[in-house]
N, C-alpha and C positions, 0 to 999 in steps of 0.2 A: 458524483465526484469520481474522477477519474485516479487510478492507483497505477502504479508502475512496479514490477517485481525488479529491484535492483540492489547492486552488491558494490564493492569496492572492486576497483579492478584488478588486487591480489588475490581478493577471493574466487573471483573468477575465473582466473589464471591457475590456481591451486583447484579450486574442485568441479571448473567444466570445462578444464581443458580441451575434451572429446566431445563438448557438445552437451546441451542441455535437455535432456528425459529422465526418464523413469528412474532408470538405477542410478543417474547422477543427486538426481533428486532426493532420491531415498538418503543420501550419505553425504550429503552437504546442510549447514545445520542452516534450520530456517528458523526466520524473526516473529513472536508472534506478539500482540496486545496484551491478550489474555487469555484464559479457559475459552472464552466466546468466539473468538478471532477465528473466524473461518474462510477467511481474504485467501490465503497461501495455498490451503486446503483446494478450494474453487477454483484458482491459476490453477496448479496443475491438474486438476480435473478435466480441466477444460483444455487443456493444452496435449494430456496423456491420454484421457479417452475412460479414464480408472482413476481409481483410488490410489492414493502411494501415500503410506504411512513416512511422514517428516521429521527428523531430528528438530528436537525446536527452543529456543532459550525464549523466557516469556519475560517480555519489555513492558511493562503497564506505563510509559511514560513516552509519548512521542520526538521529543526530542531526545529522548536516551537510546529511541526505535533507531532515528536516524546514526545516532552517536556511534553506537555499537555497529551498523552496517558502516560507516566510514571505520572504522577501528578493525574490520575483516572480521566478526563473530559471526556474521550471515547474511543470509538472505534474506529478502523482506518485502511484502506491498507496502509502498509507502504513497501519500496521498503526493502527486505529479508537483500539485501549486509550492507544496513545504520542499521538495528536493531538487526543484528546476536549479536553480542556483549548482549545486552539488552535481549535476547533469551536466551543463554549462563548463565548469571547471574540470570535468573529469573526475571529480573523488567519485562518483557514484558510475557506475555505469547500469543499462538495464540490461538481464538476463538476453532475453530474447525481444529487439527492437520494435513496435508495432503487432506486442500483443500485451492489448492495458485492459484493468477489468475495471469496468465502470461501474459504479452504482449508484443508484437512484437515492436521493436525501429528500427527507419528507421534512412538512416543518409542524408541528403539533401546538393548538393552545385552546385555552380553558375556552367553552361555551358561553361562559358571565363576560358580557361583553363590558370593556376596559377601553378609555381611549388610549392609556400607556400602553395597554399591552398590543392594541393597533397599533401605536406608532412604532414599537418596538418590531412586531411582523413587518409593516413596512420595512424598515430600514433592513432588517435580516431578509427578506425576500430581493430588494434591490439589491443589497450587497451579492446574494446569490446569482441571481442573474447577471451580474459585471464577473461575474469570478469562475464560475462552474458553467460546465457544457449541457447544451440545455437538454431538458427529454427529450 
């Protein structure tokens, strides 16, 4: 699944006026899921080369994720398919254009073979393949 670190365009304006690194980083408040949410953490890893400890407000609800990054509270990995729309119109824009973190979805199910729950894998796995970019 592909994720996008992106903000509103006031936020942007207000906290990376000079450009998006380290000490921008540090002092602009980022979006997280939850305790687990290590998406934000790994963008700037990856992007900084270090560690940078993130100011962060914890959203446990995805469309509140999105809510609050339109409403200017922060920055945020949010999943590409849920904020194209918001991309499109402008409320969203991304940090830095053409660096998205991808990650790999697995799909997991019980050993006790089930024709439901085959046809259930089917349909979740076709749906995946029309939706997400492949391995």
């Amino acid at each position: 699944m592909r994720y996008l670190a992106a903000a509103s365009p006031a936020f942007l304006r207000r906290h990376f006026a000079h450009g998006v690194g380290a000490a921008s980083l540090a002092a602009a408040p980022s979006l997280v899921f939850n305790a687990k949410d290590e998406l934000q953490a790994r963008w700037v890893r990856r992007l900084c080369h270090r560690h940078v400890e993130l100011p962060r407000h914890v959203l446990p609800a995805s469309h509140a994720f999105v809510t609050a990054a339109l409403a200017g509270m922060g920055w945020g990995l949010h999943p590409q398919a849920l904020i194209q729309p918001c991309l499109d119109n402008g409320s969203l824009v991304e940090l830095l254009p053409a660096t998205p973190l991808d990650v790999p979805l697995h799909w997991h199910t019980a050993r006790a073979a089930s024709s439901l729950l085959d046809g259930l894998s089917g349909a979740i796995l076709a749906a995946a393949h029309a939706a997400l970019l492949p391995a």
